[in-house]
N, C-alpha and C positions, 0 to 999 in steps of 0.2 A: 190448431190449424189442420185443416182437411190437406189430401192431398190425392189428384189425380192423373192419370195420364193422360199427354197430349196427344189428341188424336187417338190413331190404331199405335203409334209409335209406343218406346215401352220409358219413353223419357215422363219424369214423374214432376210436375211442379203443384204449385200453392196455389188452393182454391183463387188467391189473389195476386194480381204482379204490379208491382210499385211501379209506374210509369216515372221517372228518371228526367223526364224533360226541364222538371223545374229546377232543378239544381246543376248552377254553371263557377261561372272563373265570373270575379268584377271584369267589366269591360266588354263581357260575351254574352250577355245575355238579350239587347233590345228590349227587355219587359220589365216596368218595375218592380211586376212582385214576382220575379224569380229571384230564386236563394242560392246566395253566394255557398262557397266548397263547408267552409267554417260554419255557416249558420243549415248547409242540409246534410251532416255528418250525424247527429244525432236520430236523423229520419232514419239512416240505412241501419243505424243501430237500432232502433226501436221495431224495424221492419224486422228484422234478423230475431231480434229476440221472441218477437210475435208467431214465428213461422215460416213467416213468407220466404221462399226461396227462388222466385222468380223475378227479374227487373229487365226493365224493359227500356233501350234508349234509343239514338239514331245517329246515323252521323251530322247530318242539318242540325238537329238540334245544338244552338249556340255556339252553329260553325265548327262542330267538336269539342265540346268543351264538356256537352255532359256527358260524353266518355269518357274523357280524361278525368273526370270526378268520379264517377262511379268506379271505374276502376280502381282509383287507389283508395275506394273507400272497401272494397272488397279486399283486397289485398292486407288490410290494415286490421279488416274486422272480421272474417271470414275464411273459410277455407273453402279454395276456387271447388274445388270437383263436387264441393257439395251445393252449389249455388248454381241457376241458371240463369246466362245471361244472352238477353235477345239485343242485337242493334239490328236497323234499318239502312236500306238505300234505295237512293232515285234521286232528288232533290241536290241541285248543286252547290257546294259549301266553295269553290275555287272558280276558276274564270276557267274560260276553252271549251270549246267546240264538244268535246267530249267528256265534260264532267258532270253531266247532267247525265239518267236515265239508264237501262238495263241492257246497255252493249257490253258483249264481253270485256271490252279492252275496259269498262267502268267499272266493272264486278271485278276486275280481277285487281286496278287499281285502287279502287274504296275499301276493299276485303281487307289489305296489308295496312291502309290508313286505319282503321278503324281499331285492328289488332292493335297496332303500336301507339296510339291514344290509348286505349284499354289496356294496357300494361299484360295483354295475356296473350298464348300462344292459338287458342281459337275460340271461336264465340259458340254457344251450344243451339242458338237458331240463328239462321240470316234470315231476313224479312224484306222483301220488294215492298217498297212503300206504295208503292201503284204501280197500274198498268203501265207500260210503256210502249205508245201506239205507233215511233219510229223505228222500234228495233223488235226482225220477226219474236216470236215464243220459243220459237227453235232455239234459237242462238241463244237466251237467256237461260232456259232450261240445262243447255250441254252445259254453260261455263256454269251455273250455279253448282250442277253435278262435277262437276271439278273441282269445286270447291271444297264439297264435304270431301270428296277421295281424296285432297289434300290434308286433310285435315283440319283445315283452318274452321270447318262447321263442320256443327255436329249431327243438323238437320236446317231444313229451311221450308220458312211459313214467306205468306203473302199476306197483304194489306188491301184496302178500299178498291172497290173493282164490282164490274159487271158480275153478276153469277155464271152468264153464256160464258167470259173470258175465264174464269175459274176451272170453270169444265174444261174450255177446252184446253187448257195448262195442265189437268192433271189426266187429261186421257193423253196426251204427247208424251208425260211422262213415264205413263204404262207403258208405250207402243214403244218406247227407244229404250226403257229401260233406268232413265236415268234419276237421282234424288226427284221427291215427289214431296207435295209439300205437307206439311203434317197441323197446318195452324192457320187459322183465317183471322187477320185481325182487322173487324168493320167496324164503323158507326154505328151503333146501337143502345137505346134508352126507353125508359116512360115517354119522351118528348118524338124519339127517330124509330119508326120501327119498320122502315118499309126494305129490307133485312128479310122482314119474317118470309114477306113473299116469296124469295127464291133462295136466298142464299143460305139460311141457316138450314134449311131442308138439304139442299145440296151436300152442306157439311155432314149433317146428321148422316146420311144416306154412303156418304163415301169416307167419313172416318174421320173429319177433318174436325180439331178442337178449335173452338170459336173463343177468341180473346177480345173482347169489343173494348174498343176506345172509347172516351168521354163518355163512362157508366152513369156519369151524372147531371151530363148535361153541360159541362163546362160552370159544373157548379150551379144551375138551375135548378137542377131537385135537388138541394142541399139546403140552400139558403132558405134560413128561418128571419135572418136579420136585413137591415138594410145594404146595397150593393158593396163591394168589396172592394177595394183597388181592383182586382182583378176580372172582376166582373164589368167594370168602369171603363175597362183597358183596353178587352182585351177582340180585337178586331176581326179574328176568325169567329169567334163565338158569333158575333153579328151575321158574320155569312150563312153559320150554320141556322140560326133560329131567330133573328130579326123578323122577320118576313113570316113566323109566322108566330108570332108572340102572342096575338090575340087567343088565336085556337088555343096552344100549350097552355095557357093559363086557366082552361078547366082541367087540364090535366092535372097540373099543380095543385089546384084549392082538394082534386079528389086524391092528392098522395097526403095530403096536410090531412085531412078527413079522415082517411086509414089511418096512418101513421099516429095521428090523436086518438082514435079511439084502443089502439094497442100499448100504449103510450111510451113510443119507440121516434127516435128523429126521424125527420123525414129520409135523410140520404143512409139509412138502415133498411127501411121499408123498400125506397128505389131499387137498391143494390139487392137486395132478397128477390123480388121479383126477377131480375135478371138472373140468378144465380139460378131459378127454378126451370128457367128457359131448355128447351133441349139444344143439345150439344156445345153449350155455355161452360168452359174447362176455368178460365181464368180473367174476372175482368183486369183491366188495367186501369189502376186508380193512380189519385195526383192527389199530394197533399203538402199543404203548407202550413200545417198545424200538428202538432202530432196526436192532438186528440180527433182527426182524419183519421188517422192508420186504425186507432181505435175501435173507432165508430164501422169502420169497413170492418174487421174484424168480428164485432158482433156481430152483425149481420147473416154473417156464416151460419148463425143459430135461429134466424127468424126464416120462419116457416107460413107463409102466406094459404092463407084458403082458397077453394076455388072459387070463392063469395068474394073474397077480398081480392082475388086476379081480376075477375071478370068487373069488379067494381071500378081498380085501376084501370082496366082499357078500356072501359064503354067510350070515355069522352073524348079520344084519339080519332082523328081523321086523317085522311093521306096526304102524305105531302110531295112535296118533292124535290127530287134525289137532292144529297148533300152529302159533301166529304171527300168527295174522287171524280 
């Protein structure tokens, strides 16, 4: 396992971070092919054994549930100060007027929720899961920067958003002084790349480590076999790339094309290309299989030409915006 820092920051994680969504509590999950505490215990072990030192959850996710797992699967198999662990907020898991979105009285409420689901006394990123266009930047910037001075973070990244709102988030937090964020976590793939435009420059240019979500498409550059339970299911995937399925599917037949002539899976080949991307620190994978964690893991090692990049993107066209 490789290992980088995020960002300018001198915090050191795994080329890869286990995104944690899939694994919950029976009764908490909504999705059929999310794995029970029992059946994704072996994943955080095999992750652990692999390298990986970064995981990634939320509070939304399954209402808190895959905190409450991950946590005591750290706790069980791991020694905390050497593991980092990112959760999210914005998304309201409780009822009331104020449990939605990045008002301080939320940050400062979901921050103690989340610790005490996660059996720990602070989390080593906090992550805005998006913009939030009711409550100023101001106000989210101070209370997040109160957050690390409490300690409860140990730094805090941000999630899907405009590149303008980026910027202007992290020149507010030069001008005042306060936590700045050190982690950009977008949509980004073979299939989504309209990213490249503004926002991963952005990062590049101001220090910020880029962790993209659904590296694979929600499982789209992966699949060799017919549809999944989870491909079958699963209903955000449709918002993301329904609409434009036609186009992505020359993308697909030229990752199947490469990936056969290297004779390497396709979601090795996917995952390698993004990895080559500039300021690309760690993606965030999902897996229900543990020969997933595997297969990401090689990838680490595949080394793409710029015959075989340029090959991959020729059949991409733009699309539009998804994710935030």
């Amino acid at each position: 396992m490789d290992y980088v820092n995020l960002g300018r920051s001198g915090l050191k994680v795994s080329r890869l971070c286990l995104g944690c969504m899939t694994y919950t509590i029976p009764g908490n999950s909504g999705h059929s092919w999310l794995l029970n505490e029992e059946q994704s215990r072996p994943f955080y072990k095999r992750a652990l054994e692999l390298g990986i030192n970064f995981f990634d959850t939320a509070n939304v996710y399954s209402a808190g549930a895959s905190e409450e797992v991950l946590g005591r699967a750290i706790r069980d198999l791991a020694n905390r100060d050497e593991v980092v662990i990112a959760t999210k907020l914005y998304n309201p898991i409780r009822p009331g007027a104020n449990a939605k979105g990045l008002s301080r009285k939320a940050i400062m409420t979901e921050i103690d929720a989340s610790l005490k689901r996660l059996g720990t006394d602070y989390v080593d990123l906090y992550v805005i899961h998006r913009w939030d266009p009711t409550t100023p930047i101001e106000e989210t910037l101070e209370a997040l920067s109160d957050v690390v001075k409490a300690g409860k973070a140990r730094y805090i990244g941000a999630s899907s958003m405009f590149a303008w709102q980026f910027s202007k988030a992290l020149q507010m937090s030069e001008r005042y002084g306060w936590a700045r964020f050190i982690s950009m976590q977008n949509h980004m793939n073979l299939l989504y790349r309209e990213e490249e435009r503004e926002m991963i420059g952005l990062c590049a240019s101001e220090g910020v480590g880029v962790t993209p979500w659904s590296p694979l498409a929600r499982g789209r550059l992966a699949r060799t076999t017919p549809e999944t339970s989870r491909a079958s299911s699963d209903q955000y995937a449709n918002t993301l790339y329904a609409a434009t399925e036609a186009a992505d599917s020359a993308v697909v037949e030229k990752l199947r094309e490469v990936s056969g002539k290297k004779d390497l899976p396709p979601a090795q080949v996917a995952l390698a290309w993004l990895l080559q991307k500039p300021a690309i620190a760690s993606p965030v994978i999902g897996a229900t299989k543990l020969q997933h964690l595997d297969d990401a893991v090689a990838a680490l090692s595949v080394k793409l030409s710029a015959d075989e990049i340029a090959a991959l993107e020729e059949p991409y066209i733009p699309h539009a915006i998804a994710g935030f």
